[in-house]
VEXVO-616329 format. One record per residue (C-alpha): x, y, z; residue in one letter. Coordinates in steps of 0.05 Angstrom, whole numbers, plus 5000, padded with zeros to 4 digits. Example, Ala and Ser with C-alpha at 12.3 -4.5 7.8 and 13.67 -1.06 7.14 Angstrom:
# residues 2
524649105156A
527349795143S
This chain:
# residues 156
500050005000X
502250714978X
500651355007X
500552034969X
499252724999X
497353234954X
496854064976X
493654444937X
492555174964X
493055045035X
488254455029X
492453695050X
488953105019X
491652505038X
490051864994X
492151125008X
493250494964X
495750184904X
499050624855X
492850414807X
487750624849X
490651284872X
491151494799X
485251234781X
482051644833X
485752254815X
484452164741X
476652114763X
477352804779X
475853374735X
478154024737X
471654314779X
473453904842X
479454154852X
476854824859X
478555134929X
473755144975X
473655435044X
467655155088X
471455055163X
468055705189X
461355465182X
461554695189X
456254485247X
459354115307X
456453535293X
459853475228X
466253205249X
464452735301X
459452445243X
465052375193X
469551955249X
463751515264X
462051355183X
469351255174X
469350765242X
463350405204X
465650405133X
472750105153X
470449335152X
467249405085X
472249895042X
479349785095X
482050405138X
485050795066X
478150705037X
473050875087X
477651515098X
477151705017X
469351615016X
468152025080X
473052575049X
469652564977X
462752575016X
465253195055X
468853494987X
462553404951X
458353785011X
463154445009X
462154444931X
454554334938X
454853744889X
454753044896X
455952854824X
463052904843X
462552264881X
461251824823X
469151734821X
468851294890X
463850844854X
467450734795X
473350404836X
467749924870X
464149854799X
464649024799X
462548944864X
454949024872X
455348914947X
459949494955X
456749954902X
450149864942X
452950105009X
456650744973X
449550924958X
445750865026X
452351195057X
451551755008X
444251725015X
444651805090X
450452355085X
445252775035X
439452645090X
443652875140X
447453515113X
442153755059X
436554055110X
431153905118X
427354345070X
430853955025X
425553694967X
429553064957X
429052875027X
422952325022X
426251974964X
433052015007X
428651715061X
425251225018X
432950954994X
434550915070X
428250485090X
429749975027X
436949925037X
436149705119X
431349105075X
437548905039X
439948335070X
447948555047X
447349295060X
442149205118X
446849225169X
450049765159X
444250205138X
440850115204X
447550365242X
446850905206X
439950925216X
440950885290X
445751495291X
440551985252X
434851745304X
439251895354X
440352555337X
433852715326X
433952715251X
429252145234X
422651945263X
């Protein structure tokens, strides 16, 4: 396993793996996500501790290197108000339906989470939630998560 640490202005993005996958990654990237963006002065509390408990709960499914890229693509693609930019992460898992399946109800939950709750897409967000914690592979995880948003007062 390789490591690579890339600064671009200020920002330190740190990426772990093979060689392949790291430029695979990087060459999944266009130019509009490396655009700078500056969103630490108005991040709620609650985002961090969220972000070490997804990566805590992705680890046995994706390995330390990859839970820690998805939960800092998720939180790249909530600065730059766009979640198209995670498609990358699911090319890499593309032949494995199991894994591609739990990308979505982790990016499904993230969107619940951090896209307010006047959000319009928030019952079909909800909807993908409730079917995934059916899924006998993805159930288990999408219930965790499940657990956490109750907990916080986020889902009824």
């Amino acid at each position: 396993m390789q490591t690579v640490t890339i600064t671009n202005n200020g920002n330190t993005v740190t990426l772990n793996g093979s060689y392949t996958e790291i430029a695979n990654f990087l060459l999944g990237l266009s130019e509009a996500t490396v655009q700078p963006t500056a969103v630490a002065n108005n991040e709620p509390a609650e985002l961090a501790p969220f972000n070490a408990f997804l990566t805590v709960e992705l680890t046995p499914y994706f390995g330390a290197s990859g839970a820690s890229m998805i939960v800092t693509n998720l939180k790249r693609c909530r600065a730059i108000g766009d979640f198209r930019y995670f498609i990358p992460v699911y090319k890499m898992v593309q032949n494995d339906l199991q894994k591609r399946q739990l990308l979505k109800v982790v990016s499904a939950v993230y969107r619940y989470k951090f896209g307010g709750h006047r959000n319009p897409e928030q019952y079909s967000l909800r909807s993908e939630i409730k079917y995934a914690k059916a899924c006998d592979e993805c159930g288990k995880l999408a219930q965790v998560l499940v657990d956490r948003l109750i907990a916080e007062g986020l889902w009824k």
